[in-house]
C-alpha positions as CSV (number, residue, x, y, z in Angstrom):
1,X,17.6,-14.3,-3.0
2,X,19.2,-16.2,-1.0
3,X,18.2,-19.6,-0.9
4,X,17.0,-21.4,-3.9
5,X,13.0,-22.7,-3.7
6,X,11.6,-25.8,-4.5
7,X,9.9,-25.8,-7.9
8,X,6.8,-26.9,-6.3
9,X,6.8,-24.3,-3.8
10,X,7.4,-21.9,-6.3
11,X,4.0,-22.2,-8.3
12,X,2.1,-21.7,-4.7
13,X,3.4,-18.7,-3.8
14,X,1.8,-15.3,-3.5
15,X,2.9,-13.3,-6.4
16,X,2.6,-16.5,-8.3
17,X,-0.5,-18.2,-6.7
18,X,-3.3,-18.2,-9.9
19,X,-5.6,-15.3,-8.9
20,X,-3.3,-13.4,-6.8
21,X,-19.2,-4.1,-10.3
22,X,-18.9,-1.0,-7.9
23,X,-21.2,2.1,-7.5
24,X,-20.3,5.2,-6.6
25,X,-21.9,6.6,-3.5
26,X,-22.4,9.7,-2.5
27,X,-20.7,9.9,0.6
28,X,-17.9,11.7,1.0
29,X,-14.7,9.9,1.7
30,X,-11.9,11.1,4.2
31,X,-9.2,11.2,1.3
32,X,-8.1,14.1,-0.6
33,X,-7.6,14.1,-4.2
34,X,-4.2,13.4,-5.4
35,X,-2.7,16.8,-6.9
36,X,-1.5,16.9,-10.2
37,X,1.8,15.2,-10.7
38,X,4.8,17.9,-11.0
39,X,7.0,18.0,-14.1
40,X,10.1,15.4,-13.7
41,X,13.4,16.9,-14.2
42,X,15.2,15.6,-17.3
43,X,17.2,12.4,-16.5
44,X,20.1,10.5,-18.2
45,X,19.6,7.0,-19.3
46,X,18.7,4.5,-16.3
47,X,21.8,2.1,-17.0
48,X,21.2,-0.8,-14.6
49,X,17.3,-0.5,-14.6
50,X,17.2,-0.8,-18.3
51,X,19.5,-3.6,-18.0
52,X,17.3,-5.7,-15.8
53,X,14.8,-5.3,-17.5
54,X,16.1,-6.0,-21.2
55,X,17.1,-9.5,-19.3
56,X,13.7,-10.1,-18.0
57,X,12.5,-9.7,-22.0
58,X,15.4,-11.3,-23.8
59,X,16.4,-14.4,-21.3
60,X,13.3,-14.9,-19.5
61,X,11.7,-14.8,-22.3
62,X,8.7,-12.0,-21.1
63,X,6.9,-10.4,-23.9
64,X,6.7,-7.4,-22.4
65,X,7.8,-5.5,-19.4
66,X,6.9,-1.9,-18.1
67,X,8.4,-0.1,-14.9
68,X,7.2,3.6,-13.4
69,X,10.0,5.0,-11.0
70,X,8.3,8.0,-9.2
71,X,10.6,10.2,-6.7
72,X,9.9,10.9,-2.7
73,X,8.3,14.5,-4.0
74,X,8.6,17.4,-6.6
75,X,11.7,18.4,-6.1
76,X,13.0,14.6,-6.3
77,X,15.8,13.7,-9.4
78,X,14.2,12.3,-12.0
79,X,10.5,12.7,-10.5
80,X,9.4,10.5,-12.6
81,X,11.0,8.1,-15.3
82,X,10.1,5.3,-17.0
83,X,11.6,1.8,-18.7
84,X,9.8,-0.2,-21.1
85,X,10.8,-3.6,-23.0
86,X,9.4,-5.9,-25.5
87,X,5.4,-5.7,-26.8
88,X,2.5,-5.3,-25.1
89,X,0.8,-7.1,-27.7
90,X,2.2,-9.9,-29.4
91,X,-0.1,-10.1,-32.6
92,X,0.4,-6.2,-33.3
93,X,4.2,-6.0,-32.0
94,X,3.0,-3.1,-30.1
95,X,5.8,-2.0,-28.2
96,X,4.9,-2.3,-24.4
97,X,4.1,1.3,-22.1
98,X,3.8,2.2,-18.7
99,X,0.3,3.7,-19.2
100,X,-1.6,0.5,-20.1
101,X,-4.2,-1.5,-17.6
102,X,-3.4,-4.1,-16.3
103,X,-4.9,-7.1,-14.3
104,X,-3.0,-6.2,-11.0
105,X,-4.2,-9.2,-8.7
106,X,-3.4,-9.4,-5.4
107,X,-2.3,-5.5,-4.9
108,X,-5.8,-5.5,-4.8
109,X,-5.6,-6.8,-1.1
110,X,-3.8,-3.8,-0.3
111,X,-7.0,-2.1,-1.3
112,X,-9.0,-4.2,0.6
113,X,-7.0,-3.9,3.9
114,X,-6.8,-0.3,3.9
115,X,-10.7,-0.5,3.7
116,X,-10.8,-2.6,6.4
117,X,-8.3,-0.6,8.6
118,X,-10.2,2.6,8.1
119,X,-13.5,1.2,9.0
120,X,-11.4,0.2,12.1
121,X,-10.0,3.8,12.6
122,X,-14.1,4.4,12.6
123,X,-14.8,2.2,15.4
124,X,-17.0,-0.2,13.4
125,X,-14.9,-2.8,13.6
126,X,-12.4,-4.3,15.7
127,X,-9.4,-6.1,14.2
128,X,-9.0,-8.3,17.2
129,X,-12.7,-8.8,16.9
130,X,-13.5,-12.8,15.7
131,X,-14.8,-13.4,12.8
132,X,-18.1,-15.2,14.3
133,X,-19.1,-11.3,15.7
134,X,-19.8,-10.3,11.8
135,X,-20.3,-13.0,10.0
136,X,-22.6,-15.6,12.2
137,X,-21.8,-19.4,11.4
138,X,-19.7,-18.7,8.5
139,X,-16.6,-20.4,9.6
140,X,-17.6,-23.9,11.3
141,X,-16.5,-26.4,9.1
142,X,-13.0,-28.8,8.9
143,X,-12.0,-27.9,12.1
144,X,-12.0,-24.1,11.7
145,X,-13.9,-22.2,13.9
146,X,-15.2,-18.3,13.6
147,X,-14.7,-17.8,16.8
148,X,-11.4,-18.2,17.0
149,X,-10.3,-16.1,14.1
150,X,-9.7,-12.6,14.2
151,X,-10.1,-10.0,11.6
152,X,-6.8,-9.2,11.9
153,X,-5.6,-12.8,11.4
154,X,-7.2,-12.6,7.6
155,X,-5.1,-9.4,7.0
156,X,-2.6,-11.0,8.1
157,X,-2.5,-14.8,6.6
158,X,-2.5,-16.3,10.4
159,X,-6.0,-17.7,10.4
160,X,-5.1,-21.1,9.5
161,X,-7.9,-21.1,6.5
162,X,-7.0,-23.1,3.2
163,X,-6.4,-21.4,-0.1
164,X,-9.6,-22.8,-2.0
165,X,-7.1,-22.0,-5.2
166,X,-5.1,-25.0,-3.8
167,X,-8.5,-26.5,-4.4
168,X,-7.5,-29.8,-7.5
169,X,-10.1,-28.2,-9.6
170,X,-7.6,-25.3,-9.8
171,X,-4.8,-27.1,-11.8
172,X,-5.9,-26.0,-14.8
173,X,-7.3,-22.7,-14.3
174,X,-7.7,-22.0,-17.7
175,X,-10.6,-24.5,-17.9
176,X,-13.1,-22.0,-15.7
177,X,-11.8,-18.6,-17.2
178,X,-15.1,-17.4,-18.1
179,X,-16.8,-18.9,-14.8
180,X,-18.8,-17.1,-12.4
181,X,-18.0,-17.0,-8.7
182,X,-19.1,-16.2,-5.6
183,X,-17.3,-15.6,-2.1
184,X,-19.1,-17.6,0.0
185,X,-19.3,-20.8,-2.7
186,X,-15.4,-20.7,-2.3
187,X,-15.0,-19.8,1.2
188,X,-16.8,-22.9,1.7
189,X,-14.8,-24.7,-0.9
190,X,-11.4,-23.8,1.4
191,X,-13.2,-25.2,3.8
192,X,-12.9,-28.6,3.0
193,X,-9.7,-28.7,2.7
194,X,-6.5,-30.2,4.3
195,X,-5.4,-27.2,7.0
196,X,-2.2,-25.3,6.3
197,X,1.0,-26.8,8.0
198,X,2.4,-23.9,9.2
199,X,1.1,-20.8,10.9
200,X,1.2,-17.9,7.8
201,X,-0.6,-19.4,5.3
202,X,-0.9,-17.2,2.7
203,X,-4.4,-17.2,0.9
204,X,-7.0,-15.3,-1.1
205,X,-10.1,-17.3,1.6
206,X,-9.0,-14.8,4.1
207,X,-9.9,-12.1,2.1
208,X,-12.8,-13.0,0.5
209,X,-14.0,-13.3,4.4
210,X,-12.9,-9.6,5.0
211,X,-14.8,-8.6,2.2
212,X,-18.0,-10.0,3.8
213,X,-17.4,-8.5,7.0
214,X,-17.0,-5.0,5.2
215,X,-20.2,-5.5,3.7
216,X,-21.8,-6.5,6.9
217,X,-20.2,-3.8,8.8
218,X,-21.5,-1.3,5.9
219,X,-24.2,-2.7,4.6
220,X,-22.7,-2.1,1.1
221,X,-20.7,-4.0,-1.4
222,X,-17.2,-4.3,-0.5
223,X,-16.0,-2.7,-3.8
224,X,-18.0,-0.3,-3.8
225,X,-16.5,1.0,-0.3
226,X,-13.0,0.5,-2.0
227,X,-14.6,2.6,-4.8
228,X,-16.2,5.3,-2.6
229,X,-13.1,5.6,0.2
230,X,-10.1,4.8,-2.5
231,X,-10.8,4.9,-5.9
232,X,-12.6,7.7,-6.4
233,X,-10.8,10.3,-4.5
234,X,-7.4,9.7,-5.2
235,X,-8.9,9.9,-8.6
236,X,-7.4,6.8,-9.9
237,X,-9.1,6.8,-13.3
238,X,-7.9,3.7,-14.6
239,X,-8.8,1.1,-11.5
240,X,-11.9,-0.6,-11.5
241,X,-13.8,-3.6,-11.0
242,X,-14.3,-5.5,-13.9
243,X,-17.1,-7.8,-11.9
244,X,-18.3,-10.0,-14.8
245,X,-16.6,-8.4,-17.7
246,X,-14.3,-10.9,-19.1
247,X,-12.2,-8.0,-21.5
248,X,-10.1,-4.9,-19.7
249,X,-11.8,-1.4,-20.9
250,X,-9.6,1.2,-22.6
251,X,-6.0,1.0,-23.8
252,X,-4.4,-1.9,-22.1
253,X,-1.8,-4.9,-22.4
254,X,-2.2,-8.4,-23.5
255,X,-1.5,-11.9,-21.3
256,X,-0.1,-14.6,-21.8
257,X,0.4,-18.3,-20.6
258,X,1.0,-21.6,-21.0
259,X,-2.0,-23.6,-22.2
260,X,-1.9,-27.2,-21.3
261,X,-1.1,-28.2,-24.5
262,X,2.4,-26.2,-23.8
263,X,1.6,-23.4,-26.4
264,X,1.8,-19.7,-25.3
265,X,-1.7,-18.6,-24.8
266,X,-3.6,-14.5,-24.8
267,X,-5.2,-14.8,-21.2
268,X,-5.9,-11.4,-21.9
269,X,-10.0,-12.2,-21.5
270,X,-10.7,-13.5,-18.3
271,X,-13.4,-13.8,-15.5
272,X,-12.3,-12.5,-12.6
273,X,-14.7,-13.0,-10.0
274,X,-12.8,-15.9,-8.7
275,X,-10.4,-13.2,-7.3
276,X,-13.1,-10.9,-5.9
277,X,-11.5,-8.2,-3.1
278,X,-8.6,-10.7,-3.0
279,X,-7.3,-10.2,-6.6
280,X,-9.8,-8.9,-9.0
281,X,-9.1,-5.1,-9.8
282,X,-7.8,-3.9,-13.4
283,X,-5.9,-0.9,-12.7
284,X,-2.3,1.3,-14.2
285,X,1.7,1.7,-12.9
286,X,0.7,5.4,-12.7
287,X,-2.5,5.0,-10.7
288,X,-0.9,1.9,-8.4
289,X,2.1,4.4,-7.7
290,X,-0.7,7.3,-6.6
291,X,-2.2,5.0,-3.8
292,X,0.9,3.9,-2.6
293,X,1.6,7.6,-2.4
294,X,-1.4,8.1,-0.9
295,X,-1.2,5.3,1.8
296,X,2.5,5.9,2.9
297,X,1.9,9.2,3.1
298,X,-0.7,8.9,5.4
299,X,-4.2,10.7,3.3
300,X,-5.6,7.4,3.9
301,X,-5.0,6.2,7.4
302,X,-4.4,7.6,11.2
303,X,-0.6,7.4,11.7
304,X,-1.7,4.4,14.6
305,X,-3.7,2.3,11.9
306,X,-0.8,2.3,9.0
307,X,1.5,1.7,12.2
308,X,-0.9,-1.5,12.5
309,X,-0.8,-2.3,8.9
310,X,3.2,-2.6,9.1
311,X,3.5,-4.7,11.9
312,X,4.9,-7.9,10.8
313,X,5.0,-11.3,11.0
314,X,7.8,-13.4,9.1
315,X,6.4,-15.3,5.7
316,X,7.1,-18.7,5.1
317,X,9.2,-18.3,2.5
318,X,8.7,-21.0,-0.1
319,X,5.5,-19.1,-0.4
320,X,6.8,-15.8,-1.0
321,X,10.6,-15.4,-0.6
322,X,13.2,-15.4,1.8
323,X,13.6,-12.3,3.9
324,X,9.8,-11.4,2.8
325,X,7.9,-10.5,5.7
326,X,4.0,-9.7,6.2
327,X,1.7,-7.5,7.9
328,X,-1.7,-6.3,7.6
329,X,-2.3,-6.4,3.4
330,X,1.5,-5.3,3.1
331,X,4.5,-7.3,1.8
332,X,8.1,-5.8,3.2
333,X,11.0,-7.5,1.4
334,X,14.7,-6.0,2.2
335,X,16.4,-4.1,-0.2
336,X,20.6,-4.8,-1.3
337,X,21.1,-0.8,-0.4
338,X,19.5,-1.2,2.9
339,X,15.9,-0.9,4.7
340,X,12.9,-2.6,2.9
341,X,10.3,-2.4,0.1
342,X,6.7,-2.0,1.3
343,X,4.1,-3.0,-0.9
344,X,2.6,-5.6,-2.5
345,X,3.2,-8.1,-5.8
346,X,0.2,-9.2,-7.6
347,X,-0.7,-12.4,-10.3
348,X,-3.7,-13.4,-12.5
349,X,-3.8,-16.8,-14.2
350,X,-3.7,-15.5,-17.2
351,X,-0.5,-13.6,-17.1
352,X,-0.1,-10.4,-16.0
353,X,2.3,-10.4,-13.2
354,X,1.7,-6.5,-11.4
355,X,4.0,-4.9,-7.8
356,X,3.8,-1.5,-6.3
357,X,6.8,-0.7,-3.8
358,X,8.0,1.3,-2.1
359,X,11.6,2.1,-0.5
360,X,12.6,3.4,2.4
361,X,13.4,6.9,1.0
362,X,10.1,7.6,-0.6
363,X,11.0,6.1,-3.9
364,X,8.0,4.6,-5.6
365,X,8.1,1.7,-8.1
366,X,5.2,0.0,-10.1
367,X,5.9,-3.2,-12.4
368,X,3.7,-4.5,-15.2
369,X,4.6,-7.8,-16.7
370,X,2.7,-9.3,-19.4
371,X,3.8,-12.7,-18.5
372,X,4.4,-14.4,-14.6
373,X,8.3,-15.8,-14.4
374,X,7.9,-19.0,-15.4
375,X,11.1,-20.5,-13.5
376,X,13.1,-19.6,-10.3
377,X,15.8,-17.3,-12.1
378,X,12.9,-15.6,-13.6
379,X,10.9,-14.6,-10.4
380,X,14.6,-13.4,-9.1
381,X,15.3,-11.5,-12.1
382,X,11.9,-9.4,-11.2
383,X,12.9,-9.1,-7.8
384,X,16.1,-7.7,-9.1
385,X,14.1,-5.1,-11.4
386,X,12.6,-4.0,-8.1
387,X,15.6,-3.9,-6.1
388,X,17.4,-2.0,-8.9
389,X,14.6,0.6,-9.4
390,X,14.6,1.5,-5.5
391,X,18.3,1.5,-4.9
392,X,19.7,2.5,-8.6
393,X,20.9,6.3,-8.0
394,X,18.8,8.1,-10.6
395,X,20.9,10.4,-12.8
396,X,19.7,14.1,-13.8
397,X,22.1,14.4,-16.4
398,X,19.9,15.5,-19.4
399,X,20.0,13.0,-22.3
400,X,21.1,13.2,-26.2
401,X,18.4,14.7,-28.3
């Protein structure tokens, strides 16, 4: 990166920020399933990838680190390769994989964006629509005013709402792990408090108000249109919503964080509600690469609407990082080959750190940490795994036996 940010700043940002129950229904989404994935050729040892991430493990001190490097297509070198480091599980010492769940936090706004894009793309919606049309009297309180915020604005971080996770009560996160929580209690919570200084403001309020207005404009639960329209037919077995259920279903990895008493802590167990549409999904590297797949490559939106979802507007960058920019659910962050990353990173208080990417050749990358970088030269040691894994020239040489 190329400016060094504040310490303080550091903590509030997105990927870093501490966030950040469906049914299926029966109609049938516009998506088509995701074919099988095609056999990867062989590929020789991924030098500079394995590298990075040894150093996330042995200097930054991760417990365990998992990447999924997936090729524009078929025919790509090295289709698909992984590179794994450290334990998914620190009690066991089981070493960490790229197949476990995760908490992926806020990828899941990428999720909920698409949603809202496609019910645009329907004509139920309008993205320059305010919110007041959908959701009556829900914004009028501190100053902020429904009527003068736009759907498009909450994709986008530029409605000048408050983070309720910047909220004092959410110091110490750890304190309310197993609470319940509902979107409009902390929409109303952001409410009463102090307006952002500057214009993109990132924060999870905007999209717990998006999810509202999906399930106004629906008439169903906002996860369960992410379920019906995403999940489901891209067949991404391992997402879900985990609604009340404070443990992750299935094989998966553990968390970890700092407790206040300074002691490394399993976060593994945690109640995500807080998160909702904003941050709340459990999901895989493997099934986080598939709808990236799927959304770049256009199953899941008219060629105008993902046009829409990439139009951006420059981040502040103490709250992500410099050169980051943002459009509608969508982080775009430029790459040391050339071009940009699209995607989006993802955090959960208790530790898992998640980002899907993608690169301007087709490349695909998906990240699991088990742990979020605790310091500044952590954070740009995992931007460096990602800007390695997209501009690293994949060998095809065929390895030892």
């Amino acid at each position: 990166m190329a400016n060094p940010l504040p310490t303080s700043a550091f903590r509030r940002r997105t990927g870093l920020t501490a966030v950040a129950l469906a049914c299926l229904l029966t109609a049938a989404p516009a998506a088509a399933a995701q074919p099988p994935p095609a056999t990867s050729r062989p590929c020789g040892p991924d030098t500079a990838l394995s590298r990075s991430v040894r150093h996330l493990v042995t200097e930054d001190r991760i417990a365990g680190a998992a990447v999924l490097v997936t090729g524009a297509g078929p025919d790509a070198p090295c289709a698909r390769r992984t590179v794994t480091d450290g334990v998914a599980d620190l009690r066991t010492g089981r070493p960490m994989n790229s197949t476990d769940r995760l908490r992926v936090g806020s990828v899941t706004k990428t999720f909920t964006a698409t949603v809202v894009l496609q019910l645009a793309a329907e004509r139920r919606l309008s993205l320059d629509a305010p919110v007041e049309r959908y959701l009556p009297g829900l914004i009028r309180a501190g100053g902020h005013d429904g009527r003068r915020i736009t759907v498009r604005q909450l994709l986008q971080h530029t409605s000048g709402l408050p983070d309720y996770l910047e909220a004092p009560e959410w110091e110490h996160p750890e304190r309310v792990r197993y609470r319940h929580f509902e979107p409009r209690r902390l929409i109303a919570r952001a409410l009463r408090l102090p307006r952002p200084e500057h214009p993109w403001h990132y924060a999870t309020t905007n999209y717990l108000v998006a999810g509202l207005i999906v399930r106004a404009v629906t008439g169903h639960s906002p996860e369960s249109e992410i379920t019906r329209r995403i999940i489901a037919p891209l067949g991404l077995h391992d997402t879900y919503w985990p609604g009340d259920e404070s443990r992750i279903r299935g094989p998966h990895s553990h968390s970890y964080f700092t407790a206040e008493d300074g002691r490394r802590t399993d976060g593994t167990a945690w109640n995500t509600t807080f998160g909702g549409v904003g941050g709340a999904l459990v999901s895989t590297p493997a099934d986080l690469t598939r709808f990236a797949t799927a959304l770049f490559g256009g199953r899941l939106l008219p060629a105008p609407r993902l046009a829409e979802m990439r139009r951006t507007v420059a981040a502040d960058p103490d709250r992500l990082w410099p050169g980051a920019r943002y459009g509608l659910g969508l982080i775009s962050s430029p790459l040391s080959c050339g071009g940009s990353w699209w995607g989006h990173a993802g955090t959960v208080p208790g530790g898992h750190r998640a980002l899907v990417a993608t690169g301007p050749d087709g490349r695909t990358v998906a990240v699991a940490l088990t742990e979020v970088p605790a310091t500044l030269q952590a954070e740009r040691d995992f931007l460096d795994v990602v800007d390695t894994a997209l501009c690293e020239a994949p060998s095809t040489e065929r390895t030892p036996a």
